[in-house]
C-alpha positions in Angstrom: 25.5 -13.1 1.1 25.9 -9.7 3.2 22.3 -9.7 3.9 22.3 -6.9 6.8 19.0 -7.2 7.6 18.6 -11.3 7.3 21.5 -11.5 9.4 20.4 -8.8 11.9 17.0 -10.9 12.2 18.8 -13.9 13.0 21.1 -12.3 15.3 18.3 -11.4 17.7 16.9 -15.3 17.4 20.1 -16.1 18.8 20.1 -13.9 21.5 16.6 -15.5 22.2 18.2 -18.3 22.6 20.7 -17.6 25.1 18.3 -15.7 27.1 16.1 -18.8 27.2 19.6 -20.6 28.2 19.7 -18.1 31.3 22.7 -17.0 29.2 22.3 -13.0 29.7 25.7 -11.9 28.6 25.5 -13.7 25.6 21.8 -12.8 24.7 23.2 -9.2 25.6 25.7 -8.9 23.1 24.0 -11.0 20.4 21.0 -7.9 21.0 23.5 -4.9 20.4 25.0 -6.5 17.5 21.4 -6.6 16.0 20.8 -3.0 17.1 23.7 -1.7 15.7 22.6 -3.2 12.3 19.2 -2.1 12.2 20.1 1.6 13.3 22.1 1.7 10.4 19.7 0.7 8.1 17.3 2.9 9.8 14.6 0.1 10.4 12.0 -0.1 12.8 12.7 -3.0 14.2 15.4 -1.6 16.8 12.7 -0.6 19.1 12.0 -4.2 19.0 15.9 -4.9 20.3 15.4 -2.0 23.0 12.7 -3.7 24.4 14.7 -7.0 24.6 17.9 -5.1 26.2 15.7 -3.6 28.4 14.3 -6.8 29.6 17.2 -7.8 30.1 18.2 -4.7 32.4 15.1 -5.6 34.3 15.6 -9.1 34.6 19.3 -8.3 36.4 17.4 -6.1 38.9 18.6 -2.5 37.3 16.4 0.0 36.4 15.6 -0.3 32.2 15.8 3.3 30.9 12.3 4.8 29.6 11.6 4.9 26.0 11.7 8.1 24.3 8.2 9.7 22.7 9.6 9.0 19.5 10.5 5.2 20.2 7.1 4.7 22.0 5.2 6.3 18.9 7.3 3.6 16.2 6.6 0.7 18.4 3.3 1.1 19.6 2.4 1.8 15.8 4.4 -1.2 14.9 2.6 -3.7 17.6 -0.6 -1.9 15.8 0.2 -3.3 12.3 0.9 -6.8 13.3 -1.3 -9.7 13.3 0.1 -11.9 16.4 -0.4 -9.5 19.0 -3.8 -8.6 21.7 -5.0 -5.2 19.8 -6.8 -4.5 23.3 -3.5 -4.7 24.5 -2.2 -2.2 22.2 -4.7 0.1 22.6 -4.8 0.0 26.3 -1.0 0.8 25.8 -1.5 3.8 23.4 -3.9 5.4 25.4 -1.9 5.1 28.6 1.4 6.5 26.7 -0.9 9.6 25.6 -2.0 10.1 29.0 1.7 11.0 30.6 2.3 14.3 31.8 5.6 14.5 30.1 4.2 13.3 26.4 4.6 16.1 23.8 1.3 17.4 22.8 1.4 16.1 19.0 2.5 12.7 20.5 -0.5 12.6 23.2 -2.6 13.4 20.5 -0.9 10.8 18.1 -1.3 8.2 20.9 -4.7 8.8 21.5 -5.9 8.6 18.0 -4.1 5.4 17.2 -5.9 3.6 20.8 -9.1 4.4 19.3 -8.4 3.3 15.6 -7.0 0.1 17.2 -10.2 -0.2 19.3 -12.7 0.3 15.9 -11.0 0.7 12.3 -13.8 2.5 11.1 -13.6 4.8 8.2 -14.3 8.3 11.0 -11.3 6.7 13.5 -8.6 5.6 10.6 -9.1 9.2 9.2 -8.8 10.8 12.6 -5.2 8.4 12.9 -4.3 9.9 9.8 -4.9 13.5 10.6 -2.9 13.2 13.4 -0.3 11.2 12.0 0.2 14.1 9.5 0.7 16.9 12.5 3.4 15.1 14.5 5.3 14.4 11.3 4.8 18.1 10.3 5.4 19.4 13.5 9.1 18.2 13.8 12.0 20.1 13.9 13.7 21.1 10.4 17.1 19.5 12.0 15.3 16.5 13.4 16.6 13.4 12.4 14.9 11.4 9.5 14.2 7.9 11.4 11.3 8.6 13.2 9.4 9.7 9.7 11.1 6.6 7.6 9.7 4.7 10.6 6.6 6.1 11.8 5.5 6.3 7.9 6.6 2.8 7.2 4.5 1.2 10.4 2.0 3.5 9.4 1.7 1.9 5.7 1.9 -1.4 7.3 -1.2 -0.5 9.8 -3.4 1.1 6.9 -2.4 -1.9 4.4 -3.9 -4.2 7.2 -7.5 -2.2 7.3 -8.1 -2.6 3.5 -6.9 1.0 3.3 -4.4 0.7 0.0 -4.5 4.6 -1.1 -3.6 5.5 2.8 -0.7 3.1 3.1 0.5 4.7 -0.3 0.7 8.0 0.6 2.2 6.9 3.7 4.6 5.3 2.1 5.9 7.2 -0.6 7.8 10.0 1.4 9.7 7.5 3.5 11.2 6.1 -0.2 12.3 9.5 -0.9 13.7 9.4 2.4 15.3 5.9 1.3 16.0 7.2 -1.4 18.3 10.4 -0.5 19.8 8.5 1.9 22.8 6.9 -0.1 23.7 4.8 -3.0 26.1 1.8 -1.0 24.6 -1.5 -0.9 23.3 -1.3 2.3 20.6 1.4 2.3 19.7 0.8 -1.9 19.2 -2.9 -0.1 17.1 -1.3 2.4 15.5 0.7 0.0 14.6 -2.6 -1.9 12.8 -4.1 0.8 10.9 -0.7 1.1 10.3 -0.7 -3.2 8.8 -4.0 -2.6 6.3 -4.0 -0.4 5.3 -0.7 -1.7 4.3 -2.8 -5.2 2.2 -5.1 -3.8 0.6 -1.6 -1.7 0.1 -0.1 -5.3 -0.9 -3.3 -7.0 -3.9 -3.4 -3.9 -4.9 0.0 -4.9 -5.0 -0.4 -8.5 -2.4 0.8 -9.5 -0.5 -1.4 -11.3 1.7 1.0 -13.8 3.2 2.2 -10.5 3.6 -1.4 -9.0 5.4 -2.8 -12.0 7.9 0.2 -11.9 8.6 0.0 -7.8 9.6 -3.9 -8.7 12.0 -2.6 -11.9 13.9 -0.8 -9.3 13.6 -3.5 -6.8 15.4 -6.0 -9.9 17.7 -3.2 -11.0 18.7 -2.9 -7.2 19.2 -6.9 -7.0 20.8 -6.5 -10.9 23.3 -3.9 -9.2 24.2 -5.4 -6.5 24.4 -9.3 -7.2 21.6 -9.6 -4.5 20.2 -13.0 -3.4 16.8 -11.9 -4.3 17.4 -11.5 -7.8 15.6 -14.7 -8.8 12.4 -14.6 -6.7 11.7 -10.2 -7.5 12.4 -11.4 -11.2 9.4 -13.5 -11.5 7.3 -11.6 -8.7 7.9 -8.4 -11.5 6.8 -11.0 -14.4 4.1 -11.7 -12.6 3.0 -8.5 -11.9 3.3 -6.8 -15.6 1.0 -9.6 -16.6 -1.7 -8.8 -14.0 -1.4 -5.5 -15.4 -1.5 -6.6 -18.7 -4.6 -8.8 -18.0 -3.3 -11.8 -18.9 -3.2 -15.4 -16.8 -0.6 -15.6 -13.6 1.2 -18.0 -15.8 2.1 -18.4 -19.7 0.5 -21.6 -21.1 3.8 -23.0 -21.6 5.0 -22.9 -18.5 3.7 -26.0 -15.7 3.8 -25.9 -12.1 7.3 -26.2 -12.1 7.9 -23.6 -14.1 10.3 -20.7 -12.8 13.2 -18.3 -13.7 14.6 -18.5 -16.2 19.0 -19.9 -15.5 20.0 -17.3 -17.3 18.1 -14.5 -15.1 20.5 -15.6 -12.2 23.9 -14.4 -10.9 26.9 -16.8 -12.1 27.2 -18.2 -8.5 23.6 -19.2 -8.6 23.7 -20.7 -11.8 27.2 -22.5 -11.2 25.0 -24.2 -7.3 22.0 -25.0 -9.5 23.9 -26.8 -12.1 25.7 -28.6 -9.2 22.5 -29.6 -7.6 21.0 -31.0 -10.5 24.1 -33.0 -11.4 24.4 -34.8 -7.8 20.5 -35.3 -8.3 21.0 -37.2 -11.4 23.6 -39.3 -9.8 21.4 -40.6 -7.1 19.4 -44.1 -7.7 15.7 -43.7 -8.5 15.1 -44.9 -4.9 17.4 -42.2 -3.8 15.8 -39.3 -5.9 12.2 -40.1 -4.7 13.5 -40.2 -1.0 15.1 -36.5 -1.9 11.6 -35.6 -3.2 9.7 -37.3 -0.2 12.1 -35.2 2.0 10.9 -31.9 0.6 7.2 -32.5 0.4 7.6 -33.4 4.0 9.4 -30.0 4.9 6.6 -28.2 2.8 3.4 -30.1 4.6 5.3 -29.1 7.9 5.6 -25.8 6.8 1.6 -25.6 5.8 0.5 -27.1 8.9 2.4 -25.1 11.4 1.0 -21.9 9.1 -2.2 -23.5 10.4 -1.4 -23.1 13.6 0.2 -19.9 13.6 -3.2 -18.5 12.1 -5.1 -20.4 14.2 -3.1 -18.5 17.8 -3.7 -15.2 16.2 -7.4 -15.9 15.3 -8.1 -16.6 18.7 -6.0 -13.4 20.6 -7.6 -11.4 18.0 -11.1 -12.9 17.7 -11.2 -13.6 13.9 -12.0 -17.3 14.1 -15.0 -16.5 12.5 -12.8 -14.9 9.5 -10.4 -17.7 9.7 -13.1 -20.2 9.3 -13.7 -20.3 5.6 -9.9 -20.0 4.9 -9.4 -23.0 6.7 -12.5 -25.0 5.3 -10.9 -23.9 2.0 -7.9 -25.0 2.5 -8.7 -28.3 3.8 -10.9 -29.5 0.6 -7.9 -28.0 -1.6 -5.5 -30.3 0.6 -8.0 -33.2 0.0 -9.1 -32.8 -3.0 -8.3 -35.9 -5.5 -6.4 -38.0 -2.7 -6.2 -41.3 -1.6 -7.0 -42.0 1.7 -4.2 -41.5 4.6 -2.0 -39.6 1.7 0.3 -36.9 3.1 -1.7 -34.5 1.8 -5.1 -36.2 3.2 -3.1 -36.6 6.7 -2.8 -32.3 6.5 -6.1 -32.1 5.6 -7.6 -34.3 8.7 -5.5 -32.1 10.6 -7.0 -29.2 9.3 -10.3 -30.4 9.8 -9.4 -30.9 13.3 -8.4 -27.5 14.2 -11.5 -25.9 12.5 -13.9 -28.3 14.7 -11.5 -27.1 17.6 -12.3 -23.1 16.8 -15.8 -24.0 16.8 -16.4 -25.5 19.7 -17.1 -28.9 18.3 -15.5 -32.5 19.2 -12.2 -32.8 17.8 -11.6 -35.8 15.4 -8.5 -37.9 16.1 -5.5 -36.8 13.7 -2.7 -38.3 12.0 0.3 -39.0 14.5 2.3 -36.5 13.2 0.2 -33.9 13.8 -0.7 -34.9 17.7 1.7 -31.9 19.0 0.5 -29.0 16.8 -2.6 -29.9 17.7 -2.2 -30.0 21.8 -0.8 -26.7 21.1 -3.6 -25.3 19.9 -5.8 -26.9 22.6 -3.8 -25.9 25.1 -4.1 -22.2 24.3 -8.2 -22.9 23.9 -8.3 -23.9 27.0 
């Protein structure tokens, strides 16, 4: 598909696996072959692959090279927007980084803002973030390169998105598309551009601005159009979706069910040509044969639910938002159940559920299906 970015991601999961093979070399090269990529695209998630290689360097007993100001800024504003990390962890970081001698004074004063917005996202500390946010990025040389803004602007959108702050994470945003945007008009950086258009729509969209979110997912379809991108089906119908929240109407047309979707037409002649393949070997099967295809998927999806369960779950409990998790889960557990007989796959996910919300409380743990026994010890095993 020449998905540069898809194919840098999973490049780095297989260096993770020869470094947990004690295969170095291999997890080495695997690493610079994903940095190369996402340097090119100009993505943030090379300081990511730094810190790998430089674990790497430490682990063979040589000295890893110190990240620059700039790299420490990106990924320490990066750890900030994600949800599966220790925030005190990130702001103890921050504030250490602002406190070295050698740390420019725009960056020390970066640092130190963003260890206290970490520590309490109120309104007064998120503002403060901001203001200093704004001199760094003004204070860079006219001849500096454009990464670290594309970057820091980008992690920054991500962190304010995260705080319920939808305006902030626009206007963070926006330069870095013009940066995108002026970049070039190969496949590679529109397709990085694309990512960029899109998660800027659902921004918009959380701000109220849903003109501007319909037109950021037009470009992300013309881009997909233009380029005979994978995505091409899935932005389609997120962009249908979207002009009918703006037009007020239902998430769906009456006429279409729950297996309703894009239209064949919609896709690229190579999609069309494995869809109509699919569906032909499909109708070949025996009845007996096309429920066991069916039986196959649901099972992938419940697996898919439950270990989302457990992923939440993990970060709940480093971040201490059980108490926000809570209702989600109890939600989510009388959606699974709801209308089931008993010991149905879906009523087997829902006792599991029900498990792990009487483990984040504190309360006795009901027995669960079998094959839910090891998501479950995982959970218990980090509660304990």
């Amino acid at each position: 598909m020449g998905d540069q970015y898809w194919i840098a991601l999973n490049t780095v999961k297989l260096g993770k696996i020869c470094s947990a093979r004690n295969d170095p070399e291999s997890a080495r090269k695997y690493y610079e072959d994903a940095l190369a990529i996402y340097e090119r695209l100009g993505m943030p998630e090379a300081n990511q692959v730094r810190e790998l290689l430089a674990s790497l360097d430490a682990g063979a007993g040589s000295d890893p090279q110190p990240a620059t100001p700039e790299q420490a800024v990106v990924a320490l504003t990066h750890a900030a927007a994600r949800q599966d990390v220790r925030l005190a962890d990130v702001a103890t970081a921050a504030g250490q980084a602002a406190a070295i001698a050698e740390m420019p004074p725009f960056y020390a004063t970066y640092l130190a803002a963003l260890a206290a917005a970490v520590r309490d996202p109120a309104e007064g500390t998120l503002a403060a973030l901001a203001e200093a946010a704004a001199a760094l990025l003004d204070g860079q040389p006219q001849d500096a390169a454009p990464d670290l803004a594309i970057a820091l602007r980008q992690e920054l959108a991500r962190f304010f998105d995260r705080h319920d702050q939808p305006a902030a994470a626009v206007a963070f945003q926006e330069p870095a598309l013009a940066a995108l945007r002026a970049r070039g008009d190969d496949k590679e950086n529109q397709q990085t551009l694309s990512v960029a258009l899109y998660n800027q729509a659902g921004t918009l969209a959380d701000a109220g601005q849903l003109d501007q979110a319909v037109a950021a997912l037009e470009e992300v379809v013309a881009i997909d159009r233009r380029f005979e991108l994978a995505d091409l089906a899935s932005d389609t119908e997120a962009l249908e979706r979207m002009r009918r929240r703006r037009d007020g109407l239902p998430a769906e047309r009456e006429d279409e069910g729950a297996s309703a979707g894009i239209p064949l037409a919609a896709l690229p002649a190579e999609a069309q040509a494995q869809l109509q393949e699919a569906a032909r070997q499909f109708a070949q099967l025996t009845p007996d044969e096309q429920e066991a295809a069916q039986l196959a998927v649901r099972r992938e999806l419940l697996a898919a639910a439950a270990n989302d369960v457990v992923e939440a779950a993990l970060a709940a409990q480093r971040e201490g938002r059980t108490a926000e998790l809570l209702p989600k889960l109890d939600e989510a557990a009388a959606h699974y159940a709801d209308g089931e007989t008993a010991d149905s796959p879906y009523d087997r996910l829902a006792r599991f559920i029900v498990a792990v919300i009487a483990l984040l409380r504190g309360e006795p743990v009901p027995p669960v299906p079998q094959e839910y026994t090891e998501r479950l010890a995982v959970l218990m095993g980090a509660e304990a």
